[in-house]
Backbone of each chain as ProteinMPNN parsed JSONL, in Angstrom:
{"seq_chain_A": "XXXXXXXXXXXXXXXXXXXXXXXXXXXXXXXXXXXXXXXXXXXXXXXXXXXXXXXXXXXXXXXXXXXXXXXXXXXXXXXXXXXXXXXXXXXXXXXXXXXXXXXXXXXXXXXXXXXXXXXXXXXXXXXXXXXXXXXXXXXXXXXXX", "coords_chain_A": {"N_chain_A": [[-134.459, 87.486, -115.831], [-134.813, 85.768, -118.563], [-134.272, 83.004, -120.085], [-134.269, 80.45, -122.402], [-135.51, 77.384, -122.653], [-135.177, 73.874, -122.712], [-137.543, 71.708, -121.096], [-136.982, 70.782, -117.844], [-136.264, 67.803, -115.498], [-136.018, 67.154, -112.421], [-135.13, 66.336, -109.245], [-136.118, 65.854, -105.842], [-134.492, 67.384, -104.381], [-133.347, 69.184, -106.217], [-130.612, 68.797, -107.583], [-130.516, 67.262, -109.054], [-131.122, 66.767, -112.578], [-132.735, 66.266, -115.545], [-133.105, 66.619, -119.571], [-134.344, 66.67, -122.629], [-133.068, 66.846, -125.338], [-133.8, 68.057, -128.534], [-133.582, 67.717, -131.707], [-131.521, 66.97, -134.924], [-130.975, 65.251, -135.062], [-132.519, 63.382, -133.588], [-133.548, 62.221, -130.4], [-131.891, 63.201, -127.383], [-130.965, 62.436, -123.986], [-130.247, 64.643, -121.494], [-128.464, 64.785, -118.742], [-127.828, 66.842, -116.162], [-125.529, 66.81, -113.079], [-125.468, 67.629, -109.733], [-122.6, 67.823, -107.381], [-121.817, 67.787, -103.896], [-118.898, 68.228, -103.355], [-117.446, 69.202, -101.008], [-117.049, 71.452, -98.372], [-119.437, 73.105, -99.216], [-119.525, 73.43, -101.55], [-120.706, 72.719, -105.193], [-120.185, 70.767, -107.736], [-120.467, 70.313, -111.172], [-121.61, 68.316, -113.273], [-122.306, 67.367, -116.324], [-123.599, 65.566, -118.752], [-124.595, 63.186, -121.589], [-127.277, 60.775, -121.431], [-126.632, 57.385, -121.859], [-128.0, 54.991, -123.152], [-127.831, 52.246, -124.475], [-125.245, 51.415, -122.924], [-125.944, 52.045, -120.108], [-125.258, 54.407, -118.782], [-123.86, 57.449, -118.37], [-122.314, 60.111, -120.302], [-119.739, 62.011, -121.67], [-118.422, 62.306, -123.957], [-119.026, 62.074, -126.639], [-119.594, 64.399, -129.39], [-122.572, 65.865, -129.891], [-123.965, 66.649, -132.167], [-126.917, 68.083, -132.61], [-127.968, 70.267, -133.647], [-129.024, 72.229, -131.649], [-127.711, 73.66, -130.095], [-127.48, 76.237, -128.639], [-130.064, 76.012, -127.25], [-129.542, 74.045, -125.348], [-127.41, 74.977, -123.924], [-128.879, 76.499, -122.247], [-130.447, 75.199, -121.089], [-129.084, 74.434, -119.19], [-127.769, 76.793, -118.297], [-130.227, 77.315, -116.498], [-130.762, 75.156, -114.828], [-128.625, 75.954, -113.19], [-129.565, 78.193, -112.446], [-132.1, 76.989, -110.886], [-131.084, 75.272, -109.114], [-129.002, 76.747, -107.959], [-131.311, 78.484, -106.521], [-132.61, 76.819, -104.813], [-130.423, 76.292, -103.236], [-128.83, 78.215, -101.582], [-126.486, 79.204, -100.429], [-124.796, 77.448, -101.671], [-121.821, 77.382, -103.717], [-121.425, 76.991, -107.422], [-119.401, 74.806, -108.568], [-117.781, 74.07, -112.232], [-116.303, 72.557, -114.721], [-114.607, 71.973, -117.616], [-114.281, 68.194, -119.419], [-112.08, 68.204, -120.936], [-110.315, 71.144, -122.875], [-112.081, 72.194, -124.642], [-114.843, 71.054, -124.066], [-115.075, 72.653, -121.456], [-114.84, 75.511, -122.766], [-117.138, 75.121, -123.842], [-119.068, 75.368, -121.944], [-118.218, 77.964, -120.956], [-119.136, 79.347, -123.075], [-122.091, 79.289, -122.463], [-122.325, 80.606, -120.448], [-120.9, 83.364, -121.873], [-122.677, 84.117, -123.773], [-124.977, 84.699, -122.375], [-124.564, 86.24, -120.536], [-125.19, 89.041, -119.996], [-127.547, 89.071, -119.044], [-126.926, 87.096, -116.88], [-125.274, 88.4, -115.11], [-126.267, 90.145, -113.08], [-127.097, 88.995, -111.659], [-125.911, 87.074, -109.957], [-122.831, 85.894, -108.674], [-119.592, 85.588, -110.687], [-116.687, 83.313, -111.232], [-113.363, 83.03, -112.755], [-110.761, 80.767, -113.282], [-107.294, 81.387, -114.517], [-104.579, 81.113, -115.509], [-103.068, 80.332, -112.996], [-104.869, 81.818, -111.073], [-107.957, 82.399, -109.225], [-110.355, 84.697, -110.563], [-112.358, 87.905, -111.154], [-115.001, 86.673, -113.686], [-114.682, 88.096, -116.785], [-115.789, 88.663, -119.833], [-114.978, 86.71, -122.58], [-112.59, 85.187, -122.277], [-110.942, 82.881, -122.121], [-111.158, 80.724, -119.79], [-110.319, 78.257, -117.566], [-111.714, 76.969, -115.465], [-114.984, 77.217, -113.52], [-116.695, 79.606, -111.207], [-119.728, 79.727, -110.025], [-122.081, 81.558, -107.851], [-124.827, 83.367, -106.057], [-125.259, 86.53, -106.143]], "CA_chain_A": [[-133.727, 86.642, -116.774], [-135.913, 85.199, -119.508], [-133.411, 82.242, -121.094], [-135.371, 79.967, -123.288], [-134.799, 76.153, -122.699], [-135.907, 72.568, -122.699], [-138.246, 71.586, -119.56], [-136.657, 69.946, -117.366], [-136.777, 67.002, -114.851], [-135.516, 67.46, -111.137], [-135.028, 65.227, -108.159], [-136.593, 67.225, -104.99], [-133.07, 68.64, -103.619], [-132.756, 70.241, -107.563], [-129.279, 68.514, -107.33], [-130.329, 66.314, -110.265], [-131.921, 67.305, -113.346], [-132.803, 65.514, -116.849], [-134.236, 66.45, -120.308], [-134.143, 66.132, -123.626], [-132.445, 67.387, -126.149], [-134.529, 67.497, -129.851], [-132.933, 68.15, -132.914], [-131.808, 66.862, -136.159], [-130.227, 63.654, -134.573], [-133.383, 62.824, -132.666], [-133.583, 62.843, -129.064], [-131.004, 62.996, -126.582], [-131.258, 62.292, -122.961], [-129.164, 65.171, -121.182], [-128.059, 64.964, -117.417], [-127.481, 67.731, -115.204], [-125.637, 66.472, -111.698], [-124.475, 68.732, -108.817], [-122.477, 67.0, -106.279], [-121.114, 68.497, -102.957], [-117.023, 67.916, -103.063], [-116.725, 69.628, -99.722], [-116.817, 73.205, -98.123], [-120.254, 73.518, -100.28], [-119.103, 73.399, -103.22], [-121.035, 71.667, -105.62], [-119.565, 70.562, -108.863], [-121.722, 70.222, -111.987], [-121.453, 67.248, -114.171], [-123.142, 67.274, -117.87], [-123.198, 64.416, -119.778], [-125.69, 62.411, -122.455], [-127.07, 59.367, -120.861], [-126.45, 56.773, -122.821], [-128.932, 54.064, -123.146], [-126.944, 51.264, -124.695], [-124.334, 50.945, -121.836], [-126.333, 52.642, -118.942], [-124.055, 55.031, -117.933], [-123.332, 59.506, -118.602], [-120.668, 60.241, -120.894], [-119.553, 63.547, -122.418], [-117.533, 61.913, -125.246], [-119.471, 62.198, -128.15], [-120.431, 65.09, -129.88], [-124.223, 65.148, -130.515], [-124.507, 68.387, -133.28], [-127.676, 67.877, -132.776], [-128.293, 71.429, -133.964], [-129.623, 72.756, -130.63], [-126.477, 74.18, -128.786], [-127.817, 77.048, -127.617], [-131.056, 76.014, -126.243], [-129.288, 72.955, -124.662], [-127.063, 75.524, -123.366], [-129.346, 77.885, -121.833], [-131.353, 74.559, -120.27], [-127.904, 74.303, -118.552], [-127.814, 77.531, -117.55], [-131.296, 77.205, -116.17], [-130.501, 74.132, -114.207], [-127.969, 76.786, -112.588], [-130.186, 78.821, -111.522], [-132.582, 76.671, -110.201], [-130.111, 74.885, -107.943], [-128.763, 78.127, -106.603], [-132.304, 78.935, -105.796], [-133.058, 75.758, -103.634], [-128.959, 75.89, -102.008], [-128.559, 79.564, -101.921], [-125.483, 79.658, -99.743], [-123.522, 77.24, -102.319], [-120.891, 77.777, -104.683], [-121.378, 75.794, -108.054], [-117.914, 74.841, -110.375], [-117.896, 73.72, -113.76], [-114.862, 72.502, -115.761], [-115.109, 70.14, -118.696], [-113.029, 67.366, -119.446], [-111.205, 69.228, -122.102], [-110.738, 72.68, -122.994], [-113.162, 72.244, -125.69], [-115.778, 71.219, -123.335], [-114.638, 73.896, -120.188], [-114.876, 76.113, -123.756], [-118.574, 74.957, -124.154], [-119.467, 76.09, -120.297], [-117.811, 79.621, -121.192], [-119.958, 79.909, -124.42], [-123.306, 79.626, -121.906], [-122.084, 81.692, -119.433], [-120.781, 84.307, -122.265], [-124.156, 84.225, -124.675], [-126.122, 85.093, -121.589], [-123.626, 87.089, -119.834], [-125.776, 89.897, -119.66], [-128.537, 88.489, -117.777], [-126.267, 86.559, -115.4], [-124.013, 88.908, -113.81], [-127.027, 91.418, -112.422], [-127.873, 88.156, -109.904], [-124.639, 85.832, -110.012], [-120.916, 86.364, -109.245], [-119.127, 84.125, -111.833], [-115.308, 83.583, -111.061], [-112.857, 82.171, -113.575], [-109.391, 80.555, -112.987], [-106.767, 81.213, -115.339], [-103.063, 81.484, -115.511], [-102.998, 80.6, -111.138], [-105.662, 81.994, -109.471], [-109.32, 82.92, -109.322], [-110.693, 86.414, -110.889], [-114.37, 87.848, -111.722], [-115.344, 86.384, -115.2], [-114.626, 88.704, -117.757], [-116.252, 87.979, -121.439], [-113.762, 86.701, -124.001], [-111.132, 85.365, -121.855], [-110.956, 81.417, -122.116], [-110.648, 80.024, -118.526], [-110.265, 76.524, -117.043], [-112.356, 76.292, -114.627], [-115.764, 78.748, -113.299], [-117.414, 79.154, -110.003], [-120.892, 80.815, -110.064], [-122.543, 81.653, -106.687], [-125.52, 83.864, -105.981], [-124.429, 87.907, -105.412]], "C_chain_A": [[-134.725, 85.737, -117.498], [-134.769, 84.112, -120.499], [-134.935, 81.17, -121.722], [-134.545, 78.459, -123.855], [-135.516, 75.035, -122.483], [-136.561, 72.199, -121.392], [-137.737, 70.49, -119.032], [-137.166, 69.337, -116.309], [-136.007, 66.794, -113.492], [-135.944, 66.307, -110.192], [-135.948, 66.694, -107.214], [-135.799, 68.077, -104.406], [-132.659, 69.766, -104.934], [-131.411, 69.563, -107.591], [-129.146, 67.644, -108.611], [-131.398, 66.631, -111.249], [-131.482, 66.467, -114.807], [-134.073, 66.615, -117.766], [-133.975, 66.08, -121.514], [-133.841, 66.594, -124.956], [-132.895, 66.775, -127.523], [-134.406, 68.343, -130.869], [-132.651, 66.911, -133.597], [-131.4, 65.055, -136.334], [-130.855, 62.712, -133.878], [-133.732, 63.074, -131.364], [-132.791, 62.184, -128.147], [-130.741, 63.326, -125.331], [-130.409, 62.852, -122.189], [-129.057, 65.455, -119.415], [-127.623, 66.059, -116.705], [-127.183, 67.496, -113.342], [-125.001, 67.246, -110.989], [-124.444, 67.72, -107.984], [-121.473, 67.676, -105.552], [-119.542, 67.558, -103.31], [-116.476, 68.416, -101.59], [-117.084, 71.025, -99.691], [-118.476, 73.712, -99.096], [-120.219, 73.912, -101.258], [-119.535, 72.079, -103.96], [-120.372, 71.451, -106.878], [-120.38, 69.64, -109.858], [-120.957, 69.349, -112.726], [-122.58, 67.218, -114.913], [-123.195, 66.542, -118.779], [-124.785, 63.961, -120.845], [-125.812, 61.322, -121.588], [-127.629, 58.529, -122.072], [-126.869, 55.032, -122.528], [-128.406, 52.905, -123.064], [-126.324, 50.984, -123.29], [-125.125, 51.238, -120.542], [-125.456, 53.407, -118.175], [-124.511, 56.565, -118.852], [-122.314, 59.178, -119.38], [-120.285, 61.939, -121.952], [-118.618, 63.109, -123.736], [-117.833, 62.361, -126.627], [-120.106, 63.834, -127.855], [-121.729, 65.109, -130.439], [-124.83, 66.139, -131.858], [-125.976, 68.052, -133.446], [-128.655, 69.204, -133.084], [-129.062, 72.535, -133.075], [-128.826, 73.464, -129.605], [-127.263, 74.79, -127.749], [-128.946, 76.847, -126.771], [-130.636, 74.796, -124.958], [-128.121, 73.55, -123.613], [-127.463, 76.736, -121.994], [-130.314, 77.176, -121.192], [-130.507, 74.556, -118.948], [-127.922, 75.215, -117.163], [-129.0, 77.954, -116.321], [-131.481, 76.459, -114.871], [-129.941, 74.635, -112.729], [-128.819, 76.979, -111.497], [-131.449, 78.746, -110.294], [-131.883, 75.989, -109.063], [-129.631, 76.333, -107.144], [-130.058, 78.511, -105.628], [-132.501, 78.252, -104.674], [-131.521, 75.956, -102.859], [-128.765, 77.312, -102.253], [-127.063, 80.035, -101.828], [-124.296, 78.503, -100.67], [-123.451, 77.81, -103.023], [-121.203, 76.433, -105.944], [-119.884, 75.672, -109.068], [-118.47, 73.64, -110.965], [-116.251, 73.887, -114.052], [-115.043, 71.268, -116.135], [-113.836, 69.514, -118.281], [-112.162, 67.514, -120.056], [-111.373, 70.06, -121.966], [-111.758, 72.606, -123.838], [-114.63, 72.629, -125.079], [-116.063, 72.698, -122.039], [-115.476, 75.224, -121.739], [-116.999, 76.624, -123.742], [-119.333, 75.469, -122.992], [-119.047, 77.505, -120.695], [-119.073, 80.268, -122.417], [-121.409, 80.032, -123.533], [-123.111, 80.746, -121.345], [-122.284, 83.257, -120.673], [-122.211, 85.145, -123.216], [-125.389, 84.241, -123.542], [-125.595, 86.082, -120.333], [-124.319, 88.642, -119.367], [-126.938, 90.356, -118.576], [-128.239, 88.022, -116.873], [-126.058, 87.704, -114.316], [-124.74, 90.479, -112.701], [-127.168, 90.416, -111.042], [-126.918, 87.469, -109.717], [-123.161, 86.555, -110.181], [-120.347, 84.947, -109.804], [-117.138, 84.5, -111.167], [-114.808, 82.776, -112.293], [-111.328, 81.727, -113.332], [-108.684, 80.389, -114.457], [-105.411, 81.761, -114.877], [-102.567, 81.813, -114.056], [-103.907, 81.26, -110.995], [-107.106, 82.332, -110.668], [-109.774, 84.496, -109.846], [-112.073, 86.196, -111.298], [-114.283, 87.534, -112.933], [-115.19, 87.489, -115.755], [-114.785, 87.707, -119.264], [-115.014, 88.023, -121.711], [-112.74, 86.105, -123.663], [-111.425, 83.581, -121.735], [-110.438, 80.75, -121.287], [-110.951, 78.873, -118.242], [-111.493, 76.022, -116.047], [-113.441, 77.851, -114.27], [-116.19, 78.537, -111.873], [-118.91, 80.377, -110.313], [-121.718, 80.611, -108.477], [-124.182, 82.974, -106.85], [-125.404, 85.558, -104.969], [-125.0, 88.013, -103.8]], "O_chain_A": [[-135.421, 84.976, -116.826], [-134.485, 84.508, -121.63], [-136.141, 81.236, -121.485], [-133.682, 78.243, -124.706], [-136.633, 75.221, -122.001], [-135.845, 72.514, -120.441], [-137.902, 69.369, -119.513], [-138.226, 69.761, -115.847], [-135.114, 65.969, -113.688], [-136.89, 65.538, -110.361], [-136.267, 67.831, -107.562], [-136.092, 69.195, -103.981], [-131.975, 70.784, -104.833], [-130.791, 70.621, -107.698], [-128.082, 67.336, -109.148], [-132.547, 66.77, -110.83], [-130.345, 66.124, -115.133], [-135.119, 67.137, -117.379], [-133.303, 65.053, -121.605], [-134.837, 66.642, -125.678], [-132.671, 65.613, -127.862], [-134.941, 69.446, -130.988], [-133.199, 65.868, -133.238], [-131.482, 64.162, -137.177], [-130.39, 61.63, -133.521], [-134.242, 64.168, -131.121], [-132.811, 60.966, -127.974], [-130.268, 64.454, -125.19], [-129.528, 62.07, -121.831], [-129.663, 66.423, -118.954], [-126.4, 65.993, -116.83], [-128.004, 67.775, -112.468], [-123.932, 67.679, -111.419], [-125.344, 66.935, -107.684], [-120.461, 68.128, -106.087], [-119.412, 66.341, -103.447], [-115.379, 68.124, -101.112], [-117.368, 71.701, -100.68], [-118.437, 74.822, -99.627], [-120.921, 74.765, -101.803], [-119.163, 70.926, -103.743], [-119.743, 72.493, -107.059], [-120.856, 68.544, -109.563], [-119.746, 69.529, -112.862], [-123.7, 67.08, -114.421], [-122.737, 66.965, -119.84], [-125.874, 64.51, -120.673], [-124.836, 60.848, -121.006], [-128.535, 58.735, -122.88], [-126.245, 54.166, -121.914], [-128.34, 52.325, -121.98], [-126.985, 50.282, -122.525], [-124.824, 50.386, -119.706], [-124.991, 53.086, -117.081], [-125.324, 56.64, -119.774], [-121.556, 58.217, -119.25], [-120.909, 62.56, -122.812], [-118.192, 64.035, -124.426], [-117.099, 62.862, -127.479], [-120.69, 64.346, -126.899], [-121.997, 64.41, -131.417], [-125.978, 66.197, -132.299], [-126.269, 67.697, -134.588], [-129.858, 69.208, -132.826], [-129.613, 73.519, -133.569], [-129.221, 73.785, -128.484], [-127.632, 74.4, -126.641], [-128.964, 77.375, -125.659], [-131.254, 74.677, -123.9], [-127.822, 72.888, -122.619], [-126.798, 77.427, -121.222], [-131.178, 77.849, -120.631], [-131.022, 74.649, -117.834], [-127.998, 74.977, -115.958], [-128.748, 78.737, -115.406], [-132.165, 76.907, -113.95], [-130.298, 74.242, -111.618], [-128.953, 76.49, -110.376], [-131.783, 79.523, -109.4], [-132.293, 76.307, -107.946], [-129.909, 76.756, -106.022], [-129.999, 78.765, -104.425], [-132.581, 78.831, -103.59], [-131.591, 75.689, -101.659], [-128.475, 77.546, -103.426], [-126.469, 80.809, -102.579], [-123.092, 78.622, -100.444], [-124.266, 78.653, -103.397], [-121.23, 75.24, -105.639], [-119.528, 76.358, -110.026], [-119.179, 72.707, -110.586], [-115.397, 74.74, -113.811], [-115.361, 70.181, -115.653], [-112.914, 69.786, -117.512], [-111.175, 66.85, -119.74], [-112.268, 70.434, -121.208], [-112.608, 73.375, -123.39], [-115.34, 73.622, -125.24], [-117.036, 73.441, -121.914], [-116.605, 75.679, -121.557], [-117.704, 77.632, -123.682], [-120.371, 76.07, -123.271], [-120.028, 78.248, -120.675], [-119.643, 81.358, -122.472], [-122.037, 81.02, -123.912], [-123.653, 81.798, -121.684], [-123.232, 84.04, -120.614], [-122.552, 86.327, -123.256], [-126.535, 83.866, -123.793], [-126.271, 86.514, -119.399], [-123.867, 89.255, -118.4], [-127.166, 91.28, -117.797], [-128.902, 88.202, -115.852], [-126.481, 87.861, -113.171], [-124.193, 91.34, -112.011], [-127.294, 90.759, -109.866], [-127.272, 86.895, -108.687], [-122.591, 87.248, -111.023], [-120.548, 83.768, -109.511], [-116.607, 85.557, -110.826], [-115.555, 81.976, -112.856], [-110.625, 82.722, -113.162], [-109.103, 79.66, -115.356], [-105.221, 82.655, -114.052], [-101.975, 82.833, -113.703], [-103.459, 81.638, -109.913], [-107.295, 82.442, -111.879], [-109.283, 85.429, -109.211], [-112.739, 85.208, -111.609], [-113.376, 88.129, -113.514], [-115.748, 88.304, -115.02], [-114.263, 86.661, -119.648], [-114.146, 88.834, -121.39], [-111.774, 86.209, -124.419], [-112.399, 83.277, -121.047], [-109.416, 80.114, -121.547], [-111.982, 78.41, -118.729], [-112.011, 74.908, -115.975], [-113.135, 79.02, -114.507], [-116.075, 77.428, -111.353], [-118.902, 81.54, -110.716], [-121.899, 79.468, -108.056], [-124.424, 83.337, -108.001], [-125.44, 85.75, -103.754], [-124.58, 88.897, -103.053]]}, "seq_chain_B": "XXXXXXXXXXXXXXXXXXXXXXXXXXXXXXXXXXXXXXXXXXXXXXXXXXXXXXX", "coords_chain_B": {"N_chain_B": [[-139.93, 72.516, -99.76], [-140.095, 75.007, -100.878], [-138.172, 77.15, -101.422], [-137.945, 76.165, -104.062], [-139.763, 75.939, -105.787], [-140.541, 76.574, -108.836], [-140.257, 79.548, -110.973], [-141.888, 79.787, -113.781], [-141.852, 81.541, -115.721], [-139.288, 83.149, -115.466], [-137.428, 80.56, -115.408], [-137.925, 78.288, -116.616], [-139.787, 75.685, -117.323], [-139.743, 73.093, -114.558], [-139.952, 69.808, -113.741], [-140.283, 67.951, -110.241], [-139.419, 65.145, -109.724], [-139.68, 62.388, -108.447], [-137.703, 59.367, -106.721], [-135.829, 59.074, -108.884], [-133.043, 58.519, -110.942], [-130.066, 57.374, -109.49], [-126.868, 58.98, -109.859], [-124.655, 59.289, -108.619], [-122.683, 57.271, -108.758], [-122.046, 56.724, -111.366], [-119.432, 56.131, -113.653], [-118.91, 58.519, -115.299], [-119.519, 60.487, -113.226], [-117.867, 59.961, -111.028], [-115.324, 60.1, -112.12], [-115.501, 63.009, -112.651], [-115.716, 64.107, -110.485], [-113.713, 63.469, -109.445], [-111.615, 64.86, -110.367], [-112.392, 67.484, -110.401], [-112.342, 67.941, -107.448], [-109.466, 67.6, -107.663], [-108.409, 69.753, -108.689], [-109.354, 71.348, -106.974], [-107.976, 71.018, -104.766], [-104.964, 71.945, -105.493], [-105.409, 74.118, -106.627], [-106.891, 76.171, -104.949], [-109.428, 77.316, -103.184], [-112.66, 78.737, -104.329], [-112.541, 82.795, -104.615], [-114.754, 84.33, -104.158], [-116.71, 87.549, -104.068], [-114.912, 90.297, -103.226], [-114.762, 91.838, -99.976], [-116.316, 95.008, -99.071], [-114.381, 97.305, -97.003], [-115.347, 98.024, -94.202], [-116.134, 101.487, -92.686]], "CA_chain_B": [[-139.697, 72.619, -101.052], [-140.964, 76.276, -100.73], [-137.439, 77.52, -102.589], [-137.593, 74.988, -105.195], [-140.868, 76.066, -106.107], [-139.634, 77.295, -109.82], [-140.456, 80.559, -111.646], [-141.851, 79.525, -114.971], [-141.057, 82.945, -116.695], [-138.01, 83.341, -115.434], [-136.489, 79.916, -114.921], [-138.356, 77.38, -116.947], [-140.431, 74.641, -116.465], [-139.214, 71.77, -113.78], [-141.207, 68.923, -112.817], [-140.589, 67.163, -109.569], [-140.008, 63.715, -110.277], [-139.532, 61.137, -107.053], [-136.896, 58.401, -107.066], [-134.808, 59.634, -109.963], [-132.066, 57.688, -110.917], [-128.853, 57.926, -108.701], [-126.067, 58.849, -110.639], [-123.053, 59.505, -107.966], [-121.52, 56.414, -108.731], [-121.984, 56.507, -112.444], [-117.914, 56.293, -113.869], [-118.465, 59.712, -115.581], [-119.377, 61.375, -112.028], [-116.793, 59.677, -110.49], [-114.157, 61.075, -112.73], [-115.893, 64.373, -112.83], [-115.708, 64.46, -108.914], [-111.837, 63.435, -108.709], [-111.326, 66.015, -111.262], [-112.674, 68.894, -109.55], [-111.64, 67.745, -106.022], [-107.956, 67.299, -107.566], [-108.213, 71.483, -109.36], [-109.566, 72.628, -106.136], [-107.306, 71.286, -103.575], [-104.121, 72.231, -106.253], [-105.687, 75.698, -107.124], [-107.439, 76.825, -104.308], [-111.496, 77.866, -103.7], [-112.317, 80.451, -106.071], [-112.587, 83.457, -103.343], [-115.649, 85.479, -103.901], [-116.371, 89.033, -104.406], [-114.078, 91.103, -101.832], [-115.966, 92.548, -99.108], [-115.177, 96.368, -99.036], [-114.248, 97.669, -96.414], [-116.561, 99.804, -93.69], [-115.489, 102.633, -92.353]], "C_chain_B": [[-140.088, 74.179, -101.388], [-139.568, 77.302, -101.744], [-137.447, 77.247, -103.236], [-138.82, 75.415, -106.12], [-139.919, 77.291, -107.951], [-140.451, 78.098, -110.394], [-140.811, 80.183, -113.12], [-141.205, 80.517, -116.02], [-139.872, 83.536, -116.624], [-137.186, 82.276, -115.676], [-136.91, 78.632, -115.92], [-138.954, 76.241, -116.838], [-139.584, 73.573, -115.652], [-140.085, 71.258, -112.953], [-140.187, 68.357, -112.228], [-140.628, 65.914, -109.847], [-139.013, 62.79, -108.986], [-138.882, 59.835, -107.799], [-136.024, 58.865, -108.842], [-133.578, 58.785, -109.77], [-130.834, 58.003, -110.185], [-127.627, 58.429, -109.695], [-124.52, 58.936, -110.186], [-122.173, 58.786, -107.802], [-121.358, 55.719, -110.383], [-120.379, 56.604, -112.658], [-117.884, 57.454, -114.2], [-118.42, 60.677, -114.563], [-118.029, 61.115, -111.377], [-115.401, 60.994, -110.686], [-114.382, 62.465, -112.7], [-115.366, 64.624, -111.331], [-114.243, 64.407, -108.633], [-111.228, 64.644, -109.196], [-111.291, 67.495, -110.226], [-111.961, 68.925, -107.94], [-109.857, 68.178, -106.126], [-107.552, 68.821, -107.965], [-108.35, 71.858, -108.093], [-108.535, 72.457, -105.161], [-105.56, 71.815, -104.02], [-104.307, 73.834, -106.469], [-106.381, 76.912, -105.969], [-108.919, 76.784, -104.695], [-111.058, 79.308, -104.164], [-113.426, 81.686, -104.41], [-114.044, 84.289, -102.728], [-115.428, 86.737, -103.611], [-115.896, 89.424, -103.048], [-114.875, 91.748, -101.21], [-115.27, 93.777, -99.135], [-115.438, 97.25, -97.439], [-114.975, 99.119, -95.472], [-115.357, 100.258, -92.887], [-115.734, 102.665, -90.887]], "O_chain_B": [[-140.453, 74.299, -102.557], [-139.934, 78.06, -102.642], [-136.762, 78.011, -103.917], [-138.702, 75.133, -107.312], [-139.137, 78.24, -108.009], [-141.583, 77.626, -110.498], [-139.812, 80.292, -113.831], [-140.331, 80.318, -116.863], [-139.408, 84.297, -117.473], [-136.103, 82.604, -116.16], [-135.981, 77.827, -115.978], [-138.43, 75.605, -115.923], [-138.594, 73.182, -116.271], [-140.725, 71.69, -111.994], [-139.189, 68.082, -112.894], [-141.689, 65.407, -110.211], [-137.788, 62.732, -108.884], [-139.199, 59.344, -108.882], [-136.37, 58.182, -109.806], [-133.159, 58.411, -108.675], [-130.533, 59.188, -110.327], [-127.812, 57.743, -110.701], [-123.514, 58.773, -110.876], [-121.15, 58.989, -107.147], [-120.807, 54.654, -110.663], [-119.862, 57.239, -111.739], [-116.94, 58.037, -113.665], [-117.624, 61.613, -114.635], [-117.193, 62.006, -111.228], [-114.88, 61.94, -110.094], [-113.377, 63.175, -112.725], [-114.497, 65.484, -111.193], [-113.65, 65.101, -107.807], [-110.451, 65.341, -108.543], [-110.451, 68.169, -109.63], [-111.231, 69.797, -107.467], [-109.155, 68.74, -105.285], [-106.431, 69.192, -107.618], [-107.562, 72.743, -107.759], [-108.082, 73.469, -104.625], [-104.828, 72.08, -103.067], [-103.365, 74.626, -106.461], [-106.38, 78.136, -106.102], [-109.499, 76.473, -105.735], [-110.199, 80.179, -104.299], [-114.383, 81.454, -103.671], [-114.364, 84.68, -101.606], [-114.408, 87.181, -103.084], [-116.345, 89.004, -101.982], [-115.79, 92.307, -101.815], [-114.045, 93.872, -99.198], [-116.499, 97.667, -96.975], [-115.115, 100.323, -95.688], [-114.26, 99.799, -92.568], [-115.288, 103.589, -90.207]]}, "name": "protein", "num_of_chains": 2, "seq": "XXXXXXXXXXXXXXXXXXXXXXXXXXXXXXXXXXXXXXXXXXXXXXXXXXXXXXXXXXXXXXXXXXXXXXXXXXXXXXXXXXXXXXXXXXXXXXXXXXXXXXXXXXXXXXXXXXXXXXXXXXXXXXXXXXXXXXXXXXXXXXXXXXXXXXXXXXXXXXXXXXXXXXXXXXXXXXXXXXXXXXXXXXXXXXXXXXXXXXXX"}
């Protein structure tokens, strides 16, 4: 898998990751947090950190003309956390569909390269099923086949 | 750290960086964490691939 993404900045568990997102809007300080919820399941949180207040926030849109590589740092982030926790499970689901939306668009624009090393699940309409492209689900789980 | 050790050509660069800011009690984790906690124990864990059956 050869994705092509911003270098990022890791704690030593991989559980926390920063970089920086540089495009047309400047530069924007992007968070990557996995945090156990239970049963090993970690659950990924993506936000801008936002200087002013000191705090994460996914609110704003940043069009900072970089989706995809800011997408594919994401996905990156993934795969280095799976590497260091092998035996978890990671979910993803935005705070909107929009966002949840924006997690599907990584997954799907690299979908090819994932699913040789990663089972992806997706919940839609009650229950869990394998990811299938194209299908706009709520929530994902990606694990390591 | 011997897994962590990252693949540049595959995985991209990641530096190692000590004391890193906490963030598990930032408000957006928070909410992120009730969130997910409140889908999974409502929806179930997502099951993983079916084991197939030996013979």
């Amino acid at each position: 898998m050869n994705l092509q993404g911003y270098e990022t900045f890791s704690d030593e568990k991989l559980e926390k990751f920063e970089f920086n997102s540089i495009g047309v809007n400047g530069i924007i300080r992007k968070v990557v947090f996995f945090e156990n919820v239970g049963f090993n399941i970690f659950n990924l949180a993506f936000g801008d950190w936002d200087e002013l207040n000191g705090k994460l926030n996914d609110e704003k849109t940043t069009n900072n003309g970089d989706r995809d590589k800011v997408l594919a740092t994401v996905a990156l982030t993934v795969v280095n956390f799976l590497r260091y926790h092998p035996d978890s499970i990671v979910f993803a689901m935005g705070r909107t569909n929009s966002r949840t939306r924006l997690f599907q668009m990584g997954i799907n624009s690299n979908w090819y390269k994932i699913q040789t090393a990663y089972y992806i699940e997706g919940y839609l309409l009650g229950r869990w099923e394998k990811f299938q492209s194209g299908k706009n689900y709520e929530a994902f789980s990606v694990r390591l086949k | 750290m011997e897994n962590a050790k990252p693949d540049k050509e595959t995985t991209g660069k990641v530096t190692i960086v000590k004391n890193m800011r906490d963030y598990s009690n930032d408000p957006f984790v928070v909410r992120k964490r009730e969130m997910a906690i409140a889908f999974i124990k409502k929806n179930g864990f997502p099951p993983g691939p079916k084991k197939k059956k030996q013979k």
